[in-house]
Every structure is written in C-alpha cells, then in structure tokens.
GUMARLO-587898 format. One record per residue (C-alpha): residue in three letters; x, y, z. Coordinates in steps of 0.25 Angstrom, whole numbers, plus 5000, padded with zeros to 4 digits. Example, Ala and Ser with C-alpha at 12.3 -4.5 7.8 and 13.67 -1.06 7.14 Angstrom:
ALA504949825031SER505549965029
//
This chain:
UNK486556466031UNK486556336023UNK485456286029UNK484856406029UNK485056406014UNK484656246012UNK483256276019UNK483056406011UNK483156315996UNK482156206004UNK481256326005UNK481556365991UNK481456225984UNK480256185993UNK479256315989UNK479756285975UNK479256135973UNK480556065976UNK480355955984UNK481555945994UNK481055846004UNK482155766010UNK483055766000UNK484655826000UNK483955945994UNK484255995979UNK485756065984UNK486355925978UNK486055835966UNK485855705973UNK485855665989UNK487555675992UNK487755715978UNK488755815975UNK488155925969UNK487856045976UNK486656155969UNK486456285975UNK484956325967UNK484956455963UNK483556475957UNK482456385959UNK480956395954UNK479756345959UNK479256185953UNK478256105958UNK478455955964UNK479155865955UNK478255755948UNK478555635941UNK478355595927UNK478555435930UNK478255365919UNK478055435909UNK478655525898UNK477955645903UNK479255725907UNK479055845898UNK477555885905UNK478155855921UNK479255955916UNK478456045910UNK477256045920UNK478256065930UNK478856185923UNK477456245920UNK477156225937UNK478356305939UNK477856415931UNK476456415939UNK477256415950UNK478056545944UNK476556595940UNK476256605956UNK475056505956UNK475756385963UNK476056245962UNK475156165950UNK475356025949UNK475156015934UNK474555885927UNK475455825918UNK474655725913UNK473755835909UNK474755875899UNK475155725896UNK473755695890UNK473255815882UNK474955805875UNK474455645872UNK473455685864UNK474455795858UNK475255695854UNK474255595850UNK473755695839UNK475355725836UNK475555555834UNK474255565825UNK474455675816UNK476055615813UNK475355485812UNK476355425823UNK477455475820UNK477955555829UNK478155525845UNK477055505857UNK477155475870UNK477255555883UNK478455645880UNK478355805876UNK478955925878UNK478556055887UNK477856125876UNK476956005877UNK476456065891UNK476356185885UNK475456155873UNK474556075885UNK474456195893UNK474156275880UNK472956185875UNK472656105888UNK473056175900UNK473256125913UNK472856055924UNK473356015937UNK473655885941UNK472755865953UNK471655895942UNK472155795932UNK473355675936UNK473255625922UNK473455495929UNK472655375933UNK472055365947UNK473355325957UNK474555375947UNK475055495950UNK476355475939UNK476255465925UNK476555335918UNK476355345903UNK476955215898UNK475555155894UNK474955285891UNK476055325880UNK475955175875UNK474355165873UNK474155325866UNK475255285859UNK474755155855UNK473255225851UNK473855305841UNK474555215834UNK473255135833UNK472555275827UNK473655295818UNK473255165811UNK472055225807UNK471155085804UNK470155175799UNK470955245789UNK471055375797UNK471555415811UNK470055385821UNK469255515824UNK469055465837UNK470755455839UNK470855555850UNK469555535857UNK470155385860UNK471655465863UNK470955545873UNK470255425880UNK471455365881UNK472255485888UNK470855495897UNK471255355902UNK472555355903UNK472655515910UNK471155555913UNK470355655907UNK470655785909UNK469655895916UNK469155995907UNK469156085919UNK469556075934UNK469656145948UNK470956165954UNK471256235968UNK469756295967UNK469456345953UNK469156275940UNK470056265927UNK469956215914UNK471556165911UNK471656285902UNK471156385912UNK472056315924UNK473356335915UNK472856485913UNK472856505927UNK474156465930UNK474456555918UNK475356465911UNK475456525897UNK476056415887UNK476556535877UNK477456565889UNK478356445888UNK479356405876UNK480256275874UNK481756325872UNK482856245867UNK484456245861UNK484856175848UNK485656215836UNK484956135826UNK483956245826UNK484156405824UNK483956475840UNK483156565843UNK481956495835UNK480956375839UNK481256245832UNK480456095837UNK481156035847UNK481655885840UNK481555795852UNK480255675851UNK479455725863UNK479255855854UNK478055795848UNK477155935848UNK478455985839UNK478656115851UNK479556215847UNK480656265856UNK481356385853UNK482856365850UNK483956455858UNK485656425861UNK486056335872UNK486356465882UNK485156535878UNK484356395883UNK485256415894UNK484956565899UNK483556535896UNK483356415906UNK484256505916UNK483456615915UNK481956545916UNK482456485930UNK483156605934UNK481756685931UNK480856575939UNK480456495926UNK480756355927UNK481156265914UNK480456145908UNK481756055903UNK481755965893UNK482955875893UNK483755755890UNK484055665902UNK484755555897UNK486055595900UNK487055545909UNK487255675915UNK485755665921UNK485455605932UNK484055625940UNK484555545950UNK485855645953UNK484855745952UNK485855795941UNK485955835925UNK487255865920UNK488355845909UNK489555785913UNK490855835905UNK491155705903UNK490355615894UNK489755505901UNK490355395893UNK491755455895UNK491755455912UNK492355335920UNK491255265930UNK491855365939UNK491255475935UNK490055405929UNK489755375944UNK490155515947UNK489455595937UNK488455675947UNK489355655958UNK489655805960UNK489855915950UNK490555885938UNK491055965924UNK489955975912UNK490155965897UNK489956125890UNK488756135883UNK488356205870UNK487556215859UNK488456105851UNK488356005861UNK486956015865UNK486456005850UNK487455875848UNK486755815858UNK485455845855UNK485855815840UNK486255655843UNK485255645852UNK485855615865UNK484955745871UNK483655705871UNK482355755876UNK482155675886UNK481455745899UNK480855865905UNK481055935917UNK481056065925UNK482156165927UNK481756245941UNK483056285946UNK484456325944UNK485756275953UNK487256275954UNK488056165960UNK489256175969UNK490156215956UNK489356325951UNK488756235941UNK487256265935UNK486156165934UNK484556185934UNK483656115944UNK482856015937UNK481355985940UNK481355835936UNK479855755934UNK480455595939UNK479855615954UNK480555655967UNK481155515969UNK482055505958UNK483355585965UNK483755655978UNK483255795972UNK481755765972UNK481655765957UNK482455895953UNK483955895946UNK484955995942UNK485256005928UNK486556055925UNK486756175916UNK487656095903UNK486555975904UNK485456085903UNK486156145890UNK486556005886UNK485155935886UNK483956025886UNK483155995875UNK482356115878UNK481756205890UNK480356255892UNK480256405900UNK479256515901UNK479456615889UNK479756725901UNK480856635907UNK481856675893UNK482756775894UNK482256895886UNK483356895874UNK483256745873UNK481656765871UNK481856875861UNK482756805852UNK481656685853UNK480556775848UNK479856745862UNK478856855867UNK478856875882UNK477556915883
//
C-alpha cells in the first residue's frame, strides 16, 4: 500500500508540473533529512524557472501564479515571457523616477500588482514569442541593464537644456529595444494570431479579479492602505485584514484550487533554500549553542507563537523586509501534525534536493508575509463582504 501510495503522488505531482526526476521525492525536506510531509492539497504549477541574476523575483512569482490560474481556467500549460513585463514596467518606472525628479527608487524590483497593471495595459505574450533576452541567454542578467537606464536618467534629469528633452523616452525605448528586443505588435501562437491584449483575453485572465492582501496594525483593517516597502514604486494598495483572517484566506485560495503569489522576507535564519525549509525556531538564533545551530533543520522542532503584536514589531524595526517572491501551490503536514505551504520557488532546480520547491511553515507564513496576491473568488465570503469586494 506504500508503494502504491508513493507512485499515486508521482502521478499526482507529475501532471501538476512538479518535476520529481531522481530525487528523494518531496515526502522529506532534504535527501536523509528528518522531516517527513504527507501533501494534503496540491495545485497544478508549471516548470520552475530561474531568475539568475536579476531582481526580477516579483514577475517569476507572479507569472507563475497567473500560469496556474490558466492552468485552473482549462487551457493548458503557458510559458509566460517575463521579460515582456520586465520591459514595459522600466518604462513605468522611468516616467515614475522623472516625474519625482529621482527621488524615489529604480531598478528591477516590484511587486505583483506590477504584473497586473502589465497585463491590464500591455497584455501578454508567451515566451517562445518574445525571450526578452539576447540571442544564446536564456537567464536573466540585469546588473548592466539596471546600471545604464539608471544611469540615462540621471543624465535627463540634469536637464542641460533647461527642461527634461522631448525626445527622453524615444531614446529610453531604444535602449530597452537593445538591451531585451522589440516586442511584436502581434504574433501567432499554436496556429492563430494575437495582438498581446487579444492573447491575455483568451486565456481569460481578468486583472480586476486579483487583489493584494495584507496584515498590520499600523492601519485600520478591512480598508486599503499603500503598502510601505521600496519595491512599491507604483504606490499599489493592499487591502488590510487580522493576521487569522490572512491566514483563512491563504487556506481557503489552496483549498479551493487557487494558488498564491507570496511576498516575503527571506533573510532569516529560519530559512533555508537549501533544507528546503522555512521556519521560526522558539528559540532566537542568537541564544542556541552551535549544537542546535548545526541542528536547526535537523528534524521538527518547536516555533515561536505569532500574533498581530509580534509581526507588526518586526516589520516596525525592520527586521522583516520585503525581500522575495514566490509561489504557494500546496499544503502539507509533517510527521507531528505540524502545517507548512508548499513553496514554488524561481532560483532553478539545482539549488536543493527538492527541485526548486520548499515548505514554509505556518508561524514563519504569519510572521513574515509582507503581503499575498489571490484571485478575488479564492476569499472566503464574509472575509470579501467586510472588504467591500464584489464577487461578480
């Protein structure tokens, strides 16, 4: 019956984009390690990419999270260009950095309204249609590219002429022509043509149906506030709701087949890519011996009790910060009876022993979310009403 089991969730993880290959298979944290997860829901993701070098974590995530919901819609695996929604958010930006005459931030970083407001203005496009990268590359590698548009603006913004060039954005757009292509006005794809506007229709991804929620006390709940984190440059507002109602909500969306675009801080000890594991030890790291330093993702242990207080402290003297983006496809229980997500991550395959996936415990979810993207439908109905958020 075991075996029959294991080769049942193969089945199940294989149809659903999971890459098992070889490895020890995603019952463990790491090969030999000393967690053990039983999955009890899973939904269907595409491959995992990597972002390489590049800041670009908050449109992997959120690609990822919009080629689940196609997948949810019935019309199959889309391998979404990124770089698509890289470029037309540069030039977002670069009229932002103008207009506050460089005084607020540009670079590569964002948030998943970002992809949204692409989606609504620009479409999208697949990435067999459009790479966004040079002839050879198939990873991003931005460090140049953030340093030259960058650059170019600051140049503009000395206005030698005594007023910002009309020509400013006509020389922008060359630049981002050179650095990730020109974009096709329209294009064929599996046998019909699309304009990027008429492809998203198709796949009937509607940007009003997705919101960004969040949980802090220094704003009223059940309201919208913006976001304070620097990669917030288009100023997106998320709506504001208690920690356990964060909580029900990202339960419910995976529970009802919706996955989650996560933003997060992953700078903590507790996280580990390579343990495959994020959690929040009872003890403060500064306080263990080496013992349990060295021990730490060893096998199950104890974590800290989070609540509203405690999350807002640490968000409040910035030890949480928004640091990377991911995608929640799953939910498991180890062999305590412990909750975690199943995390989509967007660093490669190579990186741990679970093919680019982690689990996330359920404290370290409450304690470091800086905020959740889900489809409007995925919200429990009493949570929606008390939001204002019409269904329909």
């Amino acid at each position: 019956m075991q075996k029959l089991m294991g080769y049942v969730l193969w089945l199940v993880l294989s149809f659903s984009g999971f890459v098992v290959s070889a490895q020890p298979g995603i019952n463990t944290n790491k090969k030999g390690g000393g967690y053990t997860f039983t999955i009890s829901k899973m939904i269907e993701a595409t491959p995992v990419k990597n972002q390489f070098k590049s800041g670009t974590c908050w449109v992997f995530s959120t690609n990822s999270f919009i080629e689940s919901e196609i997948l949810r819609l019935g019309h199959g695996q889309i391998n979404l260009s990124e770089m698509y929604v890289v470029r037309n958010m540069y030039l977002q930006k670069a009229e932002h950095y103008l207009r506050y005459q460089g005084n607020t931030n540009f670079g590569d970083g964002g948030e998943p309204h970002d992809v949204i407001n692409t989606i609504r203005q620009f479409g999208l496009i697949p990435f067999e249609v459009y790479s966004g990268m040079p002839a050879g590359q198939n990873k991003p590698v931005h460090g140049e590219i953030n340093a030259v548009l960058k650059s170019m603006l600051d140049a503009m913004l000395k206005l030698h002429d005594g007023a910002l060039n009309k020509n400013w954005k006509a020389a922008f757009t060359g630049a981002l022509d050179g650095y990730f292509g020109t974009p096709p006005a329209s294009f064929n794809f599996q046998g019909k043509t699309y304009t990027p506007q008429s492809f998203a229709k198709s796949l009937e991804i509607n940007p009003d149906d997705y919101v960004e929620i969040t949980s802090f006390s220094h704003h009223p709940f059940y309201s919208q506030f913006i976001l304070e984190v620097p990669d917030n440059w288009a100023n997106g507002e998320a709506y504001n709701v208690p920690l356990q109602d964060l909580l029900r909500i990202a339960d419910n969306a995976v529970n009802e087949n919706y996955s989650i675009a996560w933003a997060s801080d992953v700078s903590e000890k507790g996280f580990s890519f390579k343990n495959g594991l994020a959690i929040v030890p009872q003890k403060n790291y500064e306080d263990m011996t080496q013992a349990e330093k060295d021990s730490l993702f060893a096998k199950p242990g104890p974590e800290k009790e989070i609540n509203q207080a405690n999350r807002q402290e640490a968000f409040d003297n910035l030890s949480t910060t928004d640091d990377h983006g991911m995608q929640i496809v799953g939910i498991a229980n180890d062999q305590t009876g412990k909750r975690y997500y199943l995390v989509k991550n967007s660093w490669g395959t190579d990186k741990n022993d679970l093919d680019g996936y982690f689990y996330c415990s359920v404290p370290y979810f409450l304690y470091k979310t800086t905020c959740i993207m889900v489809n409007k439908h995925a919200l429990p109905k009493d949570i929606a009403e008390k939001l204002g958020i019409k269904m329909q």
